[in-house]
PDB file of N, CA, C and O in Angstrom:
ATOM      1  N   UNK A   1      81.245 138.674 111.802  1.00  0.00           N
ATOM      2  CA  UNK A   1      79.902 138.804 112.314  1.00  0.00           C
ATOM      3  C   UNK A   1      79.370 137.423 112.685  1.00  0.00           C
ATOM      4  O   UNK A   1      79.708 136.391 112.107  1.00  0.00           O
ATOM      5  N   UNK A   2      78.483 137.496 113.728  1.00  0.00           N
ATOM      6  CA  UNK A   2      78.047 135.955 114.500  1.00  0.00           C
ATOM      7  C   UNK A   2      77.153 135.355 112.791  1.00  0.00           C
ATOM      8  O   UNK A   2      76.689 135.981 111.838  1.00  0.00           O
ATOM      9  N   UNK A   3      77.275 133.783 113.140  1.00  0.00           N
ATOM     10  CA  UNK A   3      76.899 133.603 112.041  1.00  0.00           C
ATOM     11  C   UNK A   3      75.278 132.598 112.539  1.00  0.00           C
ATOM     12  O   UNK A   3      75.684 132.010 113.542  1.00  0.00           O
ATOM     13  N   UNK A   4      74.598 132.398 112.451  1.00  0.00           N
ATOM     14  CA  UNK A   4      73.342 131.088 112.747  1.00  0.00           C
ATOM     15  C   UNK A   4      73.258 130.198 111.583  1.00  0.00           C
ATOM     16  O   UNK A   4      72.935 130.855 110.594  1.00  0.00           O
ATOM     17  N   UNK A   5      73.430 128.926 111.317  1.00  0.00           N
ATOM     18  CA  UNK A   5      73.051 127.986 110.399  1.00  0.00           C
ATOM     19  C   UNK A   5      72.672 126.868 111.180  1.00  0.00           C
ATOM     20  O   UNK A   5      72.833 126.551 112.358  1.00  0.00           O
ATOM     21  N   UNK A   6      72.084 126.323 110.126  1.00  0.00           N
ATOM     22  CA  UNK A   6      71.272 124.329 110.622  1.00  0.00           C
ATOM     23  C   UNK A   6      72.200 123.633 109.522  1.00  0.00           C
ATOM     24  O   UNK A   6      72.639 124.051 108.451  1.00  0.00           O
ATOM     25  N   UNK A   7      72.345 122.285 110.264  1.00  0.00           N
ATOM     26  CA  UNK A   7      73.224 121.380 109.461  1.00  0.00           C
ATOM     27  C   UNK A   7      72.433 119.963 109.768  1.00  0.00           C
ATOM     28  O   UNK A   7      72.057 119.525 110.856  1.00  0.00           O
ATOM     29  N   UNK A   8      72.275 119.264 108.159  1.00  0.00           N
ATOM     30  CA  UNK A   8      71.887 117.875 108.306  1.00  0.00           C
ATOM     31  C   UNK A   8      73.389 117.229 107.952  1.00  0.00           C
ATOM     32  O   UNK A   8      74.062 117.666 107.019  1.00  0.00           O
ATOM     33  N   UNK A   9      73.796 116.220 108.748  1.00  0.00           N
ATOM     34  CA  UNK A   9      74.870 115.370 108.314  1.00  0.00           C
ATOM     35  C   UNK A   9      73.819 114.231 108.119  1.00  0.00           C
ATOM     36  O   UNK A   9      72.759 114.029 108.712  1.00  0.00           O
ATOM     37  N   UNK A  10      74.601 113.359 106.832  1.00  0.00           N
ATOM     38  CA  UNK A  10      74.253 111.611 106.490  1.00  0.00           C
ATOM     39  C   UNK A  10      74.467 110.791 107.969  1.00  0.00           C
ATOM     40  O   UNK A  10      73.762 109.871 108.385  1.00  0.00           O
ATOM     41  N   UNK A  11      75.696 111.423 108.663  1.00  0.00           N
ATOM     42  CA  UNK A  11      75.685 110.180 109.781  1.00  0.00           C
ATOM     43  C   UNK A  11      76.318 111.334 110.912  1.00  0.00           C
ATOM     44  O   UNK A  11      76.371 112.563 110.853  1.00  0.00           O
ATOM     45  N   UNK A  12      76.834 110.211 112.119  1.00  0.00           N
ATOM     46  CA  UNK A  12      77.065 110.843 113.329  1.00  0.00           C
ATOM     47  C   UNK A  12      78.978 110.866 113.032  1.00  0.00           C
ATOM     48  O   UNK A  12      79.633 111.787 113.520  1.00  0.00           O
ATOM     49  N   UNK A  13      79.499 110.025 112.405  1.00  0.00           N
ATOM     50  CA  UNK A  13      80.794 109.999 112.354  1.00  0.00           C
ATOM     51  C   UNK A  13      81.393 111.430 111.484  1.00  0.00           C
ATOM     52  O   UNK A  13      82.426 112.053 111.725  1.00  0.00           O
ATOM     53  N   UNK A  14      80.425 111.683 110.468  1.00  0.00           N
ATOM     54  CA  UNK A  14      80.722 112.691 109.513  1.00  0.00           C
ATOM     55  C   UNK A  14      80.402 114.259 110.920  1.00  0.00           C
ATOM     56  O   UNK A  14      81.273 115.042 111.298  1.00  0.00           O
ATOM     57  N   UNK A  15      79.346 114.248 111.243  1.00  0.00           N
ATOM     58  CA  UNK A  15      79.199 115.379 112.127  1.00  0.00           C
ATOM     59  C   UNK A  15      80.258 115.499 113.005  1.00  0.00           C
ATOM     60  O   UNK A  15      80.844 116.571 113.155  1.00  0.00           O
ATOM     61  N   UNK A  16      80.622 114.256 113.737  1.00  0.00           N
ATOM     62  CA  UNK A  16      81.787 114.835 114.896  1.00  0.00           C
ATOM     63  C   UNK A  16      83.008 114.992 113.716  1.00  0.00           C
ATOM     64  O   UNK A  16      83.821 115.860 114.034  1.00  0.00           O
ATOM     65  N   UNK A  17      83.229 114.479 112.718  1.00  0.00           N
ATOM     66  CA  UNK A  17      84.776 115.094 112.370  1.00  0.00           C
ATOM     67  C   UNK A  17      84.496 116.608 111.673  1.00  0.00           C
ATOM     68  O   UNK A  17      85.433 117.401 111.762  1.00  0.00           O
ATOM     69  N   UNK A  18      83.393 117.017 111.054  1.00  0.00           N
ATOM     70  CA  UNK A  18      83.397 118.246 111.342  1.00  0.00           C
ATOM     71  C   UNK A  18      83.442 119.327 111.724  1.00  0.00           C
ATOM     72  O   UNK A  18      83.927 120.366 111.275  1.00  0.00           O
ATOM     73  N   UNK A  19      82.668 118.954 112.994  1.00  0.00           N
ATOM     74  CA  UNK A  19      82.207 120.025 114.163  1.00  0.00           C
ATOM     75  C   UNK A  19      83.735 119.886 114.882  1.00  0.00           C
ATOM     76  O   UNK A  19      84.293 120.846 115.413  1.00  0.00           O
ATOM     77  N   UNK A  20      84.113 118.997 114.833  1.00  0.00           N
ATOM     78  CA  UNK A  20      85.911 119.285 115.306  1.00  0.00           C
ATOM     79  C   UNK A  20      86.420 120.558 115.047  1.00  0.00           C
ATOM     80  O   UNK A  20      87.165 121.107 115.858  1.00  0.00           O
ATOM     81  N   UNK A  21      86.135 121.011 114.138  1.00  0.00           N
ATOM     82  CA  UNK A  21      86.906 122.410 113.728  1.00  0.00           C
ATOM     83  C   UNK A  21      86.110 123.535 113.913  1.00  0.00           C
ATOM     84  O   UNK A  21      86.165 124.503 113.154  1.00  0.00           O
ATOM     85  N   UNK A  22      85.022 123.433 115.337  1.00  0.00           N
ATOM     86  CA  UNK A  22      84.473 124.773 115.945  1.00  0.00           C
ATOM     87  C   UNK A  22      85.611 125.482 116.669  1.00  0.00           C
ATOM     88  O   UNK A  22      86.530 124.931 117.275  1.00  0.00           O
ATOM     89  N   UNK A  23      85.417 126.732 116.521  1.00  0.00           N
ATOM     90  CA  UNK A  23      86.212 127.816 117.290  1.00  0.00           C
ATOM     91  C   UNK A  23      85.449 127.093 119.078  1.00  0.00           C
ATOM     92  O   UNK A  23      84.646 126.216 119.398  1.00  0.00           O
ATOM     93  N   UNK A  24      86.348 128.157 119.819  1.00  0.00           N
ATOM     94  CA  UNK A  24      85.833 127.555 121.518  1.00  0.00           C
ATOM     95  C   UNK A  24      84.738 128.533 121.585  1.00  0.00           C
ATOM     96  O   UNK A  24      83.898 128.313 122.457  1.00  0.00           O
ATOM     97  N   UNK A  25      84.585 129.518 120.877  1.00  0.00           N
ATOM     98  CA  UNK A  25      83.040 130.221 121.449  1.00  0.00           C
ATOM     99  C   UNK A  25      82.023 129.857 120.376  1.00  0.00           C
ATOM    100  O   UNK A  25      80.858 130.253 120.389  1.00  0.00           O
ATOM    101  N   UNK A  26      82.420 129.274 119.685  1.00  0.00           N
ATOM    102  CA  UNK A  26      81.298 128.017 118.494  1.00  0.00           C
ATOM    103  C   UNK A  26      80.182 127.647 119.312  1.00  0.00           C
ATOM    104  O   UNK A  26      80.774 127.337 120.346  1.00  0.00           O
ATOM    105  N   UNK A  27      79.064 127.487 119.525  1.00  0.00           N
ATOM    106  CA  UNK A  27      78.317 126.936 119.864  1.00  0.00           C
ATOM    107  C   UNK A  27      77.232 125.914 119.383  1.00  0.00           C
ATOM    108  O   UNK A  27      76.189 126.279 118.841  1.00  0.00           O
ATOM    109  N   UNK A  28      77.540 124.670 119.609  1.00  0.00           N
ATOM    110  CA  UNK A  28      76.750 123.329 118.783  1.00  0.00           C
ATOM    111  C   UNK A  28      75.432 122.937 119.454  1.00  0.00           C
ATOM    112  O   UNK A  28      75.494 122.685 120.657  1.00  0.00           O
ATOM    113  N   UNK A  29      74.044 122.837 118.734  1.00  0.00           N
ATOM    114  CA  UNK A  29      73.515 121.942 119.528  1.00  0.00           C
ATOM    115  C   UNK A  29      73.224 121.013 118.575  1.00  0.00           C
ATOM    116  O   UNK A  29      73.087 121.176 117.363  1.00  0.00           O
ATOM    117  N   UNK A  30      73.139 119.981 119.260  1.00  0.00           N
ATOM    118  CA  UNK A  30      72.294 118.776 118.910  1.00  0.00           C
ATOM    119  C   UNK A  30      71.256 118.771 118.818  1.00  0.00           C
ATOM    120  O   UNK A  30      70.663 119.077 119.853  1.00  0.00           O
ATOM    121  N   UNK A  31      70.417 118.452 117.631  1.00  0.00           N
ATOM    122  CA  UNK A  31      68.596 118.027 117.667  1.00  0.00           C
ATOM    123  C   UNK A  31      68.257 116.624 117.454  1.00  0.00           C
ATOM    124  O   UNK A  31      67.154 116.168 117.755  1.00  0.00           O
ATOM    125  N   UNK A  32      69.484 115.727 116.782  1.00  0.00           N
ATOM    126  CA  UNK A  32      69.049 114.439 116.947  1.00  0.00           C
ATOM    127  C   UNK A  32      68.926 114.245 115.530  1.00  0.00           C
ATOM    128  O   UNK A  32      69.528 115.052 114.821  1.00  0.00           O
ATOM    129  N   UNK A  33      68.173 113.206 114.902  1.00  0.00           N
ATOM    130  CA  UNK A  33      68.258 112.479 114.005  1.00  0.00           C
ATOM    131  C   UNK A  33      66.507 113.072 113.547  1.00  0.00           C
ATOM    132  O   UNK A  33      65.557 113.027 114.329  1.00  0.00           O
ATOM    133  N   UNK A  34      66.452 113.524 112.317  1.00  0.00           N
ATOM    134  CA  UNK A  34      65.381 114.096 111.604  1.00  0.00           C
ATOM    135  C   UNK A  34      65.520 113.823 110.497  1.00  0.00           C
ATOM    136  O   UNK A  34      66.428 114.294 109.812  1.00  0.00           O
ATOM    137  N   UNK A  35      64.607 112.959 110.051  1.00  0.00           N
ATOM    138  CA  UNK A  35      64.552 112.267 108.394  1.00  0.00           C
ATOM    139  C   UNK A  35      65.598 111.941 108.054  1.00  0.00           C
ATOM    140  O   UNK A  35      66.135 112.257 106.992  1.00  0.00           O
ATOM    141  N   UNK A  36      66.241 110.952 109.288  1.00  0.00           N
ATOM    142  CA  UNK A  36      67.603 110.180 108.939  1.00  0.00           C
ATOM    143  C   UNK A  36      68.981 110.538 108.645  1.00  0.00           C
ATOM    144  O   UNK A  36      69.904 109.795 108.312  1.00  0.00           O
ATOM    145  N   UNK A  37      68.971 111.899 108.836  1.00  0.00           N
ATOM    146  CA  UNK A  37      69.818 112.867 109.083  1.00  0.00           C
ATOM    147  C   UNK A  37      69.932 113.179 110.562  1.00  0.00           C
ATOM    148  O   UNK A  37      68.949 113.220 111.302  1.00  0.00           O
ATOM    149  N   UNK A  38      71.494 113.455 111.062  1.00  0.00           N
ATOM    150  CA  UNK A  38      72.369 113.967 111.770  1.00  0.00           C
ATOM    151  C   UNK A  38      71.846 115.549 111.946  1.00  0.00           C
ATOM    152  O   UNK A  38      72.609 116.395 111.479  1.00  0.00           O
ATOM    153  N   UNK A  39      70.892 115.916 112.435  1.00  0.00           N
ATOM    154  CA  UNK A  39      70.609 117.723 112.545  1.00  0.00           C
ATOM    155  C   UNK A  39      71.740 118.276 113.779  1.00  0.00           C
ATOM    156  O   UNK A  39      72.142 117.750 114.816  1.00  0.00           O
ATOM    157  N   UNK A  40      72.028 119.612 113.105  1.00  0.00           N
ATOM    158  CA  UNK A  40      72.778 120.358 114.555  1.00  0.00           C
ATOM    159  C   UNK A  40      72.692 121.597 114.023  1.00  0.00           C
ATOM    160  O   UNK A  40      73.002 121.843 112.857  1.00  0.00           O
ATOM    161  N   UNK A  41      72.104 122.770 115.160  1.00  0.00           N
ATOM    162  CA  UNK A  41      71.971 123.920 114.984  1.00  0.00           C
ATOM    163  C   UNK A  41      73.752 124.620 115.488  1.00  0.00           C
ATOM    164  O   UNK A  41      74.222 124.149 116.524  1.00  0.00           O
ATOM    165  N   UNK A  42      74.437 125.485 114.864  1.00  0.00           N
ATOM    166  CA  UNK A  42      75.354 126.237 115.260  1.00  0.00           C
ATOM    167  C   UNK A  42      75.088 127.601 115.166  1.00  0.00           C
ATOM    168  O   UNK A  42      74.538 128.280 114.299  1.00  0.00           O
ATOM    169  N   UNK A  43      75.706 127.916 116.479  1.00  0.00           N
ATOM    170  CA  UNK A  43      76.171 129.513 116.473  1.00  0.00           C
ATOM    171  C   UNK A  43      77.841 129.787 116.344  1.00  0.00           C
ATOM    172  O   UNK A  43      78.700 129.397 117.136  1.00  0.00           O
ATOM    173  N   UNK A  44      78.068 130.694 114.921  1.00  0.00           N
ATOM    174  CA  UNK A  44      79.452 130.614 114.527  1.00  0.00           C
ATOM    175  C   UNK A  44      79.521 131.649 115.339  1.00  0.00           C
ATOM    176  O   UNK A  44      78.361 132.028 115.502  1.00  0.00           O
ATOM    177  N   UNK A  45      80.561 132.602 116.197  1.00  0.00           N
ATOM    178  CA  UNK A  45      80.750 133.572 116.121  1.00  0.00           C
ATOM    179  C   UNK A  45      81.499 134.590 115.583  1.00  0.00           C
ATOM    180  O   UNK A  45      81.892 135.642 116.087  1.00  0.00           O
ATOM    181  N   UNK A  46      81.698 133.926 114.018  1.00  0.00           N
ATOM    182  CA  UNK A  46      82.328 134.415 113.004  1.00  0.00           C
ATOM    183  C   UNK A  46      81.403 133.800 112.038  1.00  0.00           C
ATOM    184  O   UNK A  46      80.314 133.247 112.191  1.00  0.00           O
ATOM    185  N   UNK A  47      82.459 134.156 110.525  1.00  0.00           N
ATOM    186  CA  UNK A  47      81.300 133.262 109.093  1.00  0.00           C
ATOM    187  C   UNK A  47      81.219 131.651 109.214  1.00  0.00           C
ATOM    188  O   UNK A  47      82.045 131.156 109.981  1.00  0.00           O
ATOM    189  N   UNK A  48      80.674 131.110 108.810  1.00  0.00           N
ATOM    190  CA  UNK A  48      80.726 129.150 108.493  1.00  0.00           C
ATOM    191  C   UNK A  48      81.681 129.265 108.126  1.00  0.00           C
ATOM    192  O   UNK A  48      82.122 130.310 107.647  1.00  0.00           O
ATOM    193  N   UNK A  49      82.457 127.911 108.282  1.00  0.00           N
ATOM    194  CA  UNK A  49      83.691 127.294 108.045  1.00  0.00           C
ATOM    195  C   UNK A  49      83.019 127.105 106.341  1.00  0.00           C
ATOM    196  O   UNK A  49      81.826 127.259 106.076  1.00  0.00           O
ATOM    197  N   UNK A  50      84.075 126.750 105.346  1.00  0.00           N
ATOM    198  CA  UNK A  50      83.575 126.640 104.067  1.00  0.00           C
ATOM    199  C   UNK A  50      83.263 125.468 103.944  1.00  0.00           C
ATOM    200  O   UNK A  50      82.299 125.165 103.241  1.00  0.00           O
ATOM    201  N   UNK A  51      84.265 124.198 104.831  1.00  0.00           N
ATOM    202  CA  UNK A  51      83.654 122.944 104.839  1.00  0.00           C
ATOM    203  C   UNK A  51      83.023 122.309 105.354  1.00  0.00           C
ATOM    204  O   UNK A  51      82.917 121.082 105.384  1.00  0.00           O
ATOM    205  N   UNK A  52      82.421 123.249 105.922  1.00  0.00           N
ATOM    206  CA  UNK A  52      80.250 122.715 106.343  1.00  0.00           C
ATOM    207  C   UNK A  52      79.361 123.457 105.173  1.00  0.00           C
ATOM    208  O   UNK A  52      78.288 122.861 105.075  1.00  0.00           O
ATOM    209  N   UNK A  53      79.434 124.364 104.415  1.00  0.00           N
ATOM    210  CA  UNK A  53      78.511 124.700 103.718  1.00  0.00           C
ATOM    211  C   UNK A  53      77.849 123.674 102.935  1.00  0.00           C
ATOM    212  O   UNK A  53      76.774 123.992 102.427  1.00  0.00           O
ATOM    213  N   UNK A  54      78.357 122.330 102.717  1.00  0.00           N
ATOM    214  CA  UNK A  54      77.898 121.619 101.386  1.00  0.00           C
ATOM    215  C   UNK A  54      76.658 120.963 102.925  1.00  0.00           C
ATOM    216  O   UNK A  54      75.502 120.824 102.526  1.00  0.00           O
ATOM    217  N   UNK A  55      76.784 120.749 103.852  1.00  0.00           N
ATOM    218  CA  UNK A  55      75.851 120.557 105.049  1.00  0.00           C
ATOM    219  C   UNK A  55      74.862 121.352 105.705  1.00  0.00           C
ATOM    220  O   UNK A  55      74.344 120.920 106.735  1.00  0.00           O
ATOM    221  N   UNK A  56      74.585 122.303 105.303  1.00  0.00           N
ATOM    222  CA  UNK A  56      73.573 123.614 105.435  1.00  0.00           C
ATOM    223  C   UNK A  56      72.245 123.631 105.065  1.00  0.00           C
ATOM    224  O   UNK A  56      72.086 124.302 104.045  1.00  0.00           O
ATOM    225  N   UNK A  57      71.536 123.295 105.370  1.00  0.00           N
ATOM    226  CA  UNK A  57      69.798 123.303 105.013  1.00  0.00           C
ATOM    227  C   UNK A  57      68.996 124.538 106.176  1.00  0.00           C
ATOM    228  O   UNK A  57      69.235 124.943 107.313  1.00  0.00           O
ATOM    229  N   UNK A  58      67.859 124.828 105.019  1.00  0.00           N
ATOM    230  CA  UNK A  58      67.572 125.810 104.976  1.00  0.00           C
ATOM    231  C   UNK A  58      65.529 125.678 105.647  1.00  0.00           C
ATOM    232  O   UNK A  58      64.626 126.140 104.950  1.00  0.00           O
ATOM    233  N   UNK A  59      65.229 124.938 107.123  1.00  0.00           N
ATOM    234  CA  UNK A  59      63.880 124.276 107.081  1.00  0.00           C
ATOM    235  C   UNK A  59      63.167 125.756 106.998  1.00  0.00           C
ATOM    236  O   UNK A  59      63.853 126.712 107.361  1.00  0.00           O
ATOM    237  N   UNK A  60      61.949 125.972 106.580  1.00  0.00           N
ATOM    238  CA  UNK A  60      61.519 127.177 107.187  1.00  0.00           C
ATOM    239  C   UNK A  60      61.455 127.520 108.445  1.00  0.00           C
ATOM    240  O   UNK A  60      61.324 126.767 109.410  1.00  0.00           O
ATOM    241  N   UNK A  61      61.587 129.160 108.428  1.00  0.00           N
ATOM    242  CA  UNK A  61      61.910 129.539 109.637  1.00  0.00           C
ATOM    243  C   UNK A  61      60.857 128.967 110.776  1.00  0.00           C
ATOM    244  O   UNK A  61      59.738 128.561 110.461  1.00  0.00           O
ATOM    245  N   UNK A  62      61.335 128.981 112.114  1.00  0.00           N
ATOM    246  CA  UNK A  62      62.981 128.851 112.514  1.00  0.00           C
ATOM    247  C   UNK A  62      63.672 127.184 112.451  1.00  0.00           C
ATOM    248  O   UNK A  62      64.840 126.887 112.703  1.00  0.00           O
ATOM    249  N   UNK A  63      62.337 126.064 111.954  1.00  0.00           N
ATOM    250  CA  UNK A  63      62.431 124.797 112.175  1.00  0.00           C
ATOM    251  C   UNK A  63      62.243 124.551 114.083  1.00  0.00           C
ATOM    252  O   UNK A  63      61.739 125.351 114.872  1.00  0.00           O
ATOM    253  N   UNK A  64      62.843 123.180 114.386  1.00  0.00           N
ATOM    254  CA  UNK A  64      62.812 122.806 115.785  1.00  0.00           C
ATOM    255  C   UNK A  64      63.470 123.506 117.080  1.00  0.00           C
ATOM    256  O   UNK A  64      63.135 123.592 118.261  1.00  0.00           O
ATOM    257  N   UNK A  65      64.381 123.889 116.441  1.00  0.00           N
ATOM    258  CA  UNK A  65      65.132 125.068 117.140  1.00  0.00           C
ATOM    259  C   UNK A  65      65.131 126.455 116.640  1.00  0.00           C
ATOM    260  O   UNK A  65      64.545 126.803 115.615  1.00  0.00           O
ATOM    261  N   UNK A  66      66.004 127.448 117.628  1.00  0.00           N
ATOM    262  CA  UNK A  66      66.606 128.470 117.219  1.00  0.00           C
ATOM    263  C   UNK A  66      67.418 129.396 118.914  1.00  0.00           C
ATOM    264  O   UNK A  66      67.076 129.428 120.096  1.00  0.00           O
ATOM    265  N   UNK A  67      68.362 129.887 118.265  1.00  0.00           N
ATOM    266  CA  UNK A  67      69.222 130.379 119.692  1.00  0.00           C
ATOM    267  C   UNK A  67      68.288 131.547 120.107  1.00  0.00           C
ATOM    268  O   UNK A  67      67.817 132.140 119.136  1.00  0.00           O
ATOM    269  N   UNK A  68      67.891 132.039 121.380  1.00  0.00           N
ATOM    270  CA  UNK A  68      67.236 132.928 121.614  1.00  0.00           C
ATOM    271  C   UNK A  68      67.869 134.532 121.162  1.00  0.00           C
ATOM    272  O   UNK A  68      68.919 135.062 121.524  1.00  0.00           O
ATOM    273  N   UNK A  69      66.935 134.984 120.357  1.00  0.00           N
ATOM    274  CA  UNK A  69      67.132 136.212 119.824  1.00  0.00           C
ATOM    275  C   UNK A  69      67.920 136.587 118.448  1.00  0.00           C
ATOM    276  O   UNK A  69      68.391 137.687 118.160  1.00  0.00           O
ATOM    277  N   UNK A  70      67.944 135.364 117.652  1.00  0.00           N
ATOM    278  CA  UNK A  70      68.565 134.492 116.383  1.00  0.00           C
ATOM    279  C   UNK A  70      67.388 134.437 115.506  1.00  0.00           C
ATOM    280  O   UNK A  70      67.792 134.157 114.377  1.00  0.00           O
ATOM    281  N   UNK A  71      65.999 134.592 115.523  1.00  0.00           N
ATOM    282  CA  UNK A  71      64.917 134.048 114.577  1.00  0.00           C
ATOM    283  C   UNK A  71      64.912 134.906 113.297  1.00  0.00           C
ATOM    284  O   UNK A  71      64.701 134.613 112.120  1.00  0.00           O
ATOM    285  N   UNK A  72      65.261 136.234 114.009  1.00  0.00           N
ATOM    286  CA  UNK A  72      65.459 138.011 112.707  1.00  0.00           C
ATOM    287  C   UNK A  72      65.825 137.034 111.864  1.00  0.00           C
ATOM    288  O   UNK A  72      65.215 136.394 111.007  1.00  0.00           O
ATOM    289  N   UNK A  73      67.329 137.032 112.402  1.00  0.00           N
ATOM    290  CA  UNK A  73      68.785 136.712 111.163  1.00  0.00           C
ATOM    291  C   UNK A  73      68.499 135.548 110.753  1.00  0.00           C
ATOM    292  O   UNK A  73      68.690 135.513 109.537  1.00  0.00           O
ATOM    293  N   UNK A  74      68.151 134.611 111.132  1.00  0.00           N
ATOM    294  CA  UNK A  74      68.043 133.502 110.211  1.00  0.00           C
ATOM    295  C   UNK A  74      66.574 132.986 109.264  1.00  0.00           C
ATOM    296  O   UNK A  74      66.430 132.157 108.366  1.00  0.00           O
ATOM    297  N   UNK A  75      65.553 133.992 110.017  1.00  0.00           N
ATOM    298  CA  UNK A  75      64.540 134.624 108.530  1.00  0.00           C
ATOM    299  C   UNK A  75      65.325 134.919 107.634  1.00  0.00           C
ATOM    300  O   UNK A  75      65.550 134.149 106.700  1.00  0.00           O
ATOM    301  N   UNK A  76      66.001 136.332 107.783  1.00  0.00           N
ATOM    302  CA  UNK A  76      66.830 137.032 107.091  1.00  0.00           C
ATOM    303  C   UNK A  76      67.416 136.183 105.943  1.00  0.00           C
ATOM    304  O   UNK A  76      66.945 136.200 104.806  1.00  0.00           O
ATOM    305  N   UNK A  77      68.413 135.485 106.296  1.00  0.00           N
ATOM    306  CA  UNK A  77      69.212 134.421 105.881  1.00  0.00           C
ATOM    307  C   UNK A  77      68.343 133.498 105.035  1.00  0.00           C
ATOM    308  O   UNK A  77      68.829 132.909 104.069  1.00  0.00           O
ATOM    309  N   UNK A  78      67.272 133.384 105.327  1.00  0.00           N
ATOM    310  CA  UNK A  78      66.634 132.184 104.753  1.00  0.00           C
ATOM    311  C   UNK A  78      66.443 133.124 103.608  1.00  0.00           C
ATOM    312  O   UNK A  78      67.190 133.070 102.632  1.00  0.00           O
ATOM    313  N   UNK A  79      65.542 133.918 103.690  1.00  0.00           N
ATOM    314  CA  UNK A  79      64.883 134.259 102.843  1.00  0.00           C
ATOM    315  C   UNK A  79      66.147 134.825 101.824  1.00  0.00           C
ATOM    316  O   UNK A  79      65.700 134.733 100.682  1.00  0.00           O
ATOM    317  N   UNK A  80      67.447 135.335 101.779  1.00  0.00           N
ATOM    318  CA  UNK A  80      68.166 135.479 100.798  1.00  0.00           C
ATOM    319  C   UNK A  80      68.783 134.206 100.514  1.00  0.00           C
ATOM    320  O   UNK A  80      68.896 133.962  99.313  1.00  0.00           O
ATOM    321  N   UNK A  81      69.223 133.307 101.343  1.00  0.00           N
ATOM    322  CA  UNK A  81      70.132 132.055 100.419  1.00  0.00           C
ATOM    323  C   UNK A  81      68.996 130.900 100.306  1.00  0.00           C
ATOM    324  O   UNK A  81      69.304 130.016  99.506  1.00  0.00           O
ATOM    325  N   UNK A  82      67.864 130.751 100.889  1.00  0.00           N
ATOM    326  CA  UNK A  82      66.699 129.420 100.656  1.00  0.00           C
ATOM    327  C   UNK A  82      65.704 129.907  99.718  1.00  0.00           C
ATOM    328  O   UNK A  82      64.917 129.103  99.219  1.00  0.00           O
ATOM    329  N   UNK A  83      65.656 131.131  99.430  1.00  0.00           N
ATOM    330  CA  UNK A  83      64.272 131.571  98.822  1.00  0.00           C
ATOM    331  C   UNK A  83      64.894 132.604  97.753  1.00  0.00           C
ATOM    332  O   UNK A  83      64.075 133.522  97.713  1.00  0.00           O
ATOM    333  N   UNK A  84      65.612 132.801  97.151  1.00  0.00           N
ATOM    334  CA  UNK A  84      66.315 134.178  96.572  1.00  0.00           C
ATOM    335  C   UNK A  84      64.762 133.963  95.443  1.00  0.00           C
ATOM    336  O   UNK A  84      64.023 133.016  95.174  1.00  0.00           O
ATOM    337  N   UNK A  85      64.868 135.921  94.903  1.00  0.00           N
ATOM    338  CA  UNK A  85      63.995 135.598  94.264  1.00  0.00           C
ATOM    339  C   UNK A  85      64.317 135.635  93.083  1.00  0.00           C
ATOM    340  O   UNK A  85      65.362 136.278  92.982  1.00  0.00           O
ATOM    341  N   UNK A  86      63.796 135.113  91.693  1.00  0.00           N
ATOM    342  CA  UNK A  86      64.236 135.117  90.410  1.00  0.00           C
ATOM    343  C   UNK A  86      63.780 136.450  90.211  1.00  0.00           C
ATOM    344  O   UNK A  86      62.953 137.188  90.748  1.00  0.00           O
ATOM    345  N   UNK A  87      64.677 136.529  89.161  1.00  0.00           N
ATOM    346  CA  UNK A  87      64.248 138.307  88.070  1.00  0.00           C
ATOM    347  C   UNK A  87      64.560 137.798  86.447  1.00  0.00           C
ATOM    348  O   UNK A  87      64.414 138.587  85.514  1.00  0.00           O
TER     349      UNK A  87
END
């Protein structure tokens, strides 16, 4: 299933050797440098790779971006992995 996440990298060297390992219908954007962080919005069109998850932040919805017609699912998303609720 398509996946939507935001990623802060520490730097620009760490982001490109990551994002190296997008599939070809992966889709990356760039937002630039936000509180000194490396930001990049992806569209997986599968799950996250496991070795970007430790790079995954969660701004409230939708932050500076979002892919058009992506805002549902990544409410969605937020609100179960950024906000879970205690019991």
């Amino acid at each position: 299933m398509p996946t939507f996440r935001k990623f802060a990298f520490p730097n620009q060297a760490t982001a490109d050797k990551l994002l190296q390992s997008l599939q070809p219908l992966d889709t990356a954007v760039p937002l630039g440098n936000i509180d000194g962080l490396v930001c990049y919005d992806v569209l997986f069109q599968d799950a996250c790779p496991a070795s970007l998850n430790a790079y995954i932040v969660w701004p409230t919805p939708c932050g500076v971006h979002s892919f058009l017609g992506w805002d549902e699912q990544y409410t969605a998303d937020y609100q179960e992995f950024a906000t879970p609720s205690t019991k």
